[in-house]
C-alpha positions, 0 to 999 in steps of 0.5 A: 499491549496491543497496537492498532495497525491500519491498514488501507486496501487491506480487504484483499490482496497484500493489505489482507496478507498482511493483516493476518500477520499483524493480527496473528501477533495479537494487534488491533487489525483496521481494514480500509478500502472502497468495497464495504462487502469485501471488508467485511468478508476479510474482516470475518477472516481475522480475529478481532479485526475491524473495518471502516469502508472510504473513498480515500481519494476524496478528502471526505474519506481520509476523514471519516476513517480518521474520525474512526479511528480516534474515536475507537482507539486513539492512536495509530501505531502502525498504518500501512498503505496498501490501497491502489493498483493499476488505474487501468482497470477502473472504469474509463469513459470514452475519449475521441481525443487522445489527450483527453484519454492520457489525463484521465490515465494520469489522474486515475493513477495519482488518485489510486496510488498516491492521493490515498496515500497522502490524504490519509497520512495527513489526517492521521499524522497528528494521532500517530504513536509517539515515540515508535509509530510506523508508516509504510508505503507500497510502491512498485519496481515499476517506480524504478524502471517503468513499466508498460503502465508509464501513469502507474509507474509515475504515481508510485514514484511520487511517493518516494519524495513525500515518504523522505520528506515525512521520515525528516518531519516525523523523525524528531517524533520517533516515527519511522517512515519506510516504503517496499517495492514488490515486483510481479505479486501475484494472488492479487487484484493487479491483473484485473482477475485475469492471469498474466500471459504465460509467455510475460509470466515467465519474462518477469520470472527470467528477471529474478535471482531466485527464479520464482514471483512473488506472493502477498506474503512476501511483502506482508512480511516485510512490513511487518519486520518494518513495523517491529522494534528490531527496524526502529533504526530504519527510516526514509528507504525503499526494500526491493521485494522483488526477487532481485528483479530491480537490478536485473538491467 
């Protein structure tokens, strides 16, 4: 029987890749994201897939995509959050004072990566597949080490706590709670568009143990061993994608 995977940002990027795997295993694929044309172009990609366009940094959002959901399927078997980014390329008012201009940073960040996640959880929790639903979270080697983006790093950071404390609470459920940490990814929206500096390109591949970055694939794979039966002993830990990166210092 065909499980229903939500998955959030999954109009593009590492949300997309892993969209086509799960759905390539004949799942009920649901996309989520901000962007309604960009779900729905990634949907048009998908067999069978589906999309409910939300804010899911407003509490708004989390429950209209809950509403969906139940609606339309009744239980979530696997949801995968893979909303959020970089909070410096959403738009950014000016600020005279520097002050005012870190609490925007933070709090765009928090909202990006960490409220989406959290609010969306929690309005799914109760509709999660019991026994063997799955949630898995992206979070970031700069969660680890940091990085030039300290509110980015922050806001992927404060969803290792929350992910250990779900695993404890849904484990009596026979619910699996797991987070992945990429590295440098590219082929996504992170950079803005943009490419990367050639010279910080080739900084971060010095970092690997297996010479090359990473792609959506990579991680989409990874949650799609996760959500399979062969982890269903695996809960409450964080999988370095990253090429090894993380241990480089």
């Amino acid at each position: 029987m065909a499980r229903t995977v939500v998955i959030s940002g999954g109009g593009t990027g590492i949300g997309f890749a892993a969209a086509e795997i799960f759905a390539a295993d004949g799942e009920q694929v649901v996309l989520l994201g901000r962007r309604e044309e960009v779900l729905e172009r990634a949907a048009g990609r998908i067999p069978g897939a589906v999309y409910c366009p939300a804010d899911l940094s407003e509490p708004q959002g989390a429950r209209r995509v809950a509403e969906f959901v139940v609606r339309e399927y009744g239980t979530v078997d696997v949801l995968v959050h893979s909303a959020g980014g970089n909070g410096e390329l959403e738009e950014r008012p000016e600020h005279q004072d520097p002050l005012d201009a870190l609490a925007h940073d933070w709090t765009v960040n928090f909202r990006l990566n960490t409220l989406t996640a959290a609010l969306l959880t929690e309005a799914l929790r109760d509709h999660l597949a019991t026994p063997g639903g799955r949630v898995l979270f992206l979070s970031s080697i700069a969660a680890y080490r940091g990085s030039g983006k300290g509110p980015y790093a922050a806001s992927k950071a404060a969803l290792h706590p929350y992910a250990f404390q779900l695993a404890r609470q849904l484990g009596p459920r026979g619910i699996t709670v797991n987070l992945v940490a990429p590295g440098l990814v590219e082929e996504t929206g992170f950079f803005g568009g943009g490419e990367i500096p050639e010279e910080r390109r080739a900084a971060l591949i010095a970092e690997t143990a297996t010479g090359r970055v990473g792609h959506p694939g990579d991680v989409a794979q990874t949650l799609h061993w996760l959500a399979s039966s062969a982890a269903g002993h695996i809960t409450a830990q964080v999988i370095q994608v990253n090429g090894g990166a993380e241990r480089s210092h």
